[in-house]
C-alpha positions as CSV (number, residue, x, y, z in Angstrom):
1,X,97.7,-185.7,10.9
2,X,95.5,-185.8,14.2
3,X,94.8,-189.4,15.8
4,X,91.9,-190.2,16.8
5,X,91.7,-192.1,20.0
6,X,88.8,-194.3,20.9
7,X,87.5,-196.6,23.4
8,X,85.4,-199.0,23.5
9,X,83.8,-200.3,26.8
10,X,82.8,-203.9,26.7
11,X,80.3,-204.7,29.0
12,X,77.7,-207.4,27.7
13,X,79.3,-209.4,24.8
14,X,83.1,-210.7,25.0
15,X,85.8,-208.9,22.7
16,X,85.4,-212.0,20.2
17,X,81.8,-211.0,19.5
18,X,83.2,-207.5,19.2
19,X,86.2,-207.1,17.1
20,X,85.1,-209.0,14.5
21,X,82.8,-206.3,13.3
22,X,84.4,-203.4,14.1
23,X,87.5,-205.0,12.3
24,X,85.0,-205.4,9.4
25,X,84.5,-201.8,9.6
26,X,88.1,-201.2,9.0
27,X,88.3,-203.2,6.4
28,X,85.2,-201.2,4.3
29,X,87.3,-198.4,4.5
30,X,90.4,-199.7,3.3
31,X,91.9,-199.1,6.3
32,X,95.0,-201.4,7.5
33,X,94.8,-202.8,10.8
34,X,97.1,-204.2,13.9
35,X,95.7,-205.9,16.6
36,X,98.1,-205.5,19.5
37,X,97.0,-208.6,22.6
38,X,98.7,-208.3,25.9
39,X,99.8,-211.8,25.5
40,X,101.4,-214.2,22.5
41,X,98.6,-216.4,23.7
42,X,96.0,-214.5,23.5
43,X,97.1,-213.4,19.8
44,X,97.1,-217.4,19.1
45,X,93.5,-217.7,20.1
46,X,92.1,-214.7,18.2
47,X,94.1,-215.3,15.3
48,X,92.0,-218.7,15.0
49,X,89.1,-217.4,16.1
50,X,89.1,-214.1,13.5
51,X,89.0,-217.6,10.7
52,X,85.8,-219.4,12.1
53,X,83.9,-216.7,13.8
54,X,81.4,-217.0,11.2
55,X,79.6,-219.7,9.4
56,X,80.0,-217.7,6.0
57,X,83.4,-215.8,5.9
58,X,86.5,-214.4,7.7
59,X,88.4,-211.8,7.9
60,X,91.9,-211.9,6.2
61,X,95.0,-211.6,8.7
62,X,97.9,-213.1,9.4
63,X,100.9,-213.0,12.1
64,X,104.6,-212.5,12.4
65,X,104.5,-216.9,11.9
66,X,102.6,-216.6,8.8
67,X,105.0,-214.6,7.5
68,X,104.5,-211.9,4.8
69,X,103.1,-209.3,7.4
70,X,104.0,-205.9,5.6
71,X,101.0,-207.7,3.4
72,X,98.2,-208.3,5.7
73,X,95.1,-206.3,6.0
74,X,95.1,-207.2,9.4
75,X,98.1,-208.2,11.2
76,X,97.5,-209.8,14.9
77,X,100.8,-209.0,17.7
78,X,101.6,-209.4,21.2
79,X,104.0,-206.5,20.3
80,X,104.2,-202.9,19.4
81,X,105.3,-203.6,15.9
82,X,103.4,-202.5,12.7
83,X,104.7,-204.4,9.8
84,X,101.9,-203.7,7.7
85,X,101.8,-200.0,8.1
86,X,98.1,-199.6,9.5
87,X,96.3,-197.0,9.7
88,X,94.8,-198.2,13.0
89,X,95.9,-199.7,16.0
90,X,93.3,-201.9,18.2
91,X,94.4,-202.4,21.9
92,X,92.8,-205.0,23.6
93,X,93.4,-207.2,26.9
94,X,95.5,-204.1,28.6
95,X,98.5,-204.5,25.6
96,X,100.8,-201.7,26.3
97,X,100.7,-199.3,23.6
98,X,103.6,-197.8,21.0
99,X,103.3,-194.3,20.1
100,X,100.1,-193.7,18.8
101,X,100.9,-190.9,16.6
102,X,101.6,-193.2,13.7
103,X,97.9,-194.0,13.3
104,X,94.8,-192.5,12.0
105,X,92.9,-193.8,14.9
106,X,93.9,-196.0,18.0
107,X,91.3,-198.2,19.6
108,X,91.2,-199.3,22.9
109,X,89.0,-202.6,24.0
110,X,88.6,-203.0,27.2
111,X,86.3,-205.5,29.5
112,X,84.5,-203.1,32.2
113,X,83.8,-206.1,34.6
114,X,87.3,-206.3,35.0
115,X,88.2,-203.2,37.5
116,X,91.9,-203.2,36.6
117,X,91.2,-203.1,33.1
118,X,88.6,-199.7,33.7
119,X,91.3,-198.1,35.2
120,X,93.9,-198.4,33.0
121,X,91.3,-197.1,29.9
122,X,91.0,-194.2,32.5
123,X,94.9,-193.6,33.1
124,X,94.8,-194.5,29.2
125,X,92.4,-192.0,28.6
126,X,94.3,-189.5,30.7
127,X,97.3,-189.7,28.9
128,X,95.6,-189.6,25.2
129,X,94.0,-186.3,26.3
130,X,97.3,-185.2,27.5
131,X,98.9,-185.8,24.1
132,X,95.9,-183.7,22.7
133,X,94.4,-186.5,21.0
134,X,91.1,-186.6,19.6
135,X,88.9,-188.8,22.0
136,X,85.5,-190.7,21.9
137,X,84.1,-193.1,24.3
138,X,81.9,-195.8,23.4
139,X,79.7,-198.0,25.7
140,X,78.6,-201.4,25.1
141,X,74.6,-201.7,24.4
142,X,73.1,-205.2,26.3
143,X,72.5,-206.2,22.0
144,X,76.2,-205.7,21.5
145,X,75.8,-202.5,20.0
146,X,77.8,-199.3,20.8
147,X,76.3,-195.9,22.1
148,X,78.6,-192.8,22.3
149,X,78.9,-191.2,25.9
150,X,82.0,-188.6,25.4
């Protein structure tokens, strides 16, 4: 199975505006997601967040504290576990990834006003290419939409 290995480059809306829909997009395909955060904390706030971050729905997840995580559709960690068994693997706030060669696709969020965070996609990048990954490169439009540039 070849992964596919994508980034995203967030430069005009925050990750929170983000993920939710690209999670959404998972979700249409039946996909099963992880969410791996570079920090428990952060994983804390976008695991309350991914409930309210609508007036009308939410997206069903859970953590490792909500228990039954080899049933979530999309399970949030500060770690490289996959409980669930997803078929994708988001990578947001610089989390250090597992092998990727479990997935069907591997996403990578990064904030590109942050300098340390562009150059680890780029050493990230680097490395996916190495492994002979499949790679795509998204950029942030100023409506939040994406636009392909590689």
């Amino acid at each position: 199975m070849s992964v596919e290995v994508v980034f995203y480059h967030l430069l005009h809306k925050p990750l929170e505006m983000a993920l939710p829909q690209l999670l959404q997009k998972c979700l249409e395909r039946d996909w099963k997601v992880v969410v791996q955060t570079g920090t428990e904390e952060r994983c804390s706030a976008l695991d309350a967040h991914l409930w309210t971050f609508t007036d009308d729905g939410f997206l069903p997840h859970g953590t490792k504290a909500d228990g039954y995580s080899e049933h979530q559709p999309i399970y949030l960690t500060a770690d490289q576990d996959n409980p669930n068994d997803a078929d994708v693997r988001f990578l947001v706030d610089r989390a250090t990834p597992p092998p990727l060669t479990a997935y069907k696709r591997a996403i990578y969020m990064f904030d590109g006003n942050d300098t340390d965070a562009v150059q680890e996609a780029r050493n990230r990048w680097k490395e996916a290419k190495a492994e002979g990954f499949e790679i795509a490169y998204w950029q942030q439009t100023e409506a939040g939409g994406w636009e392909r540039k590689a």
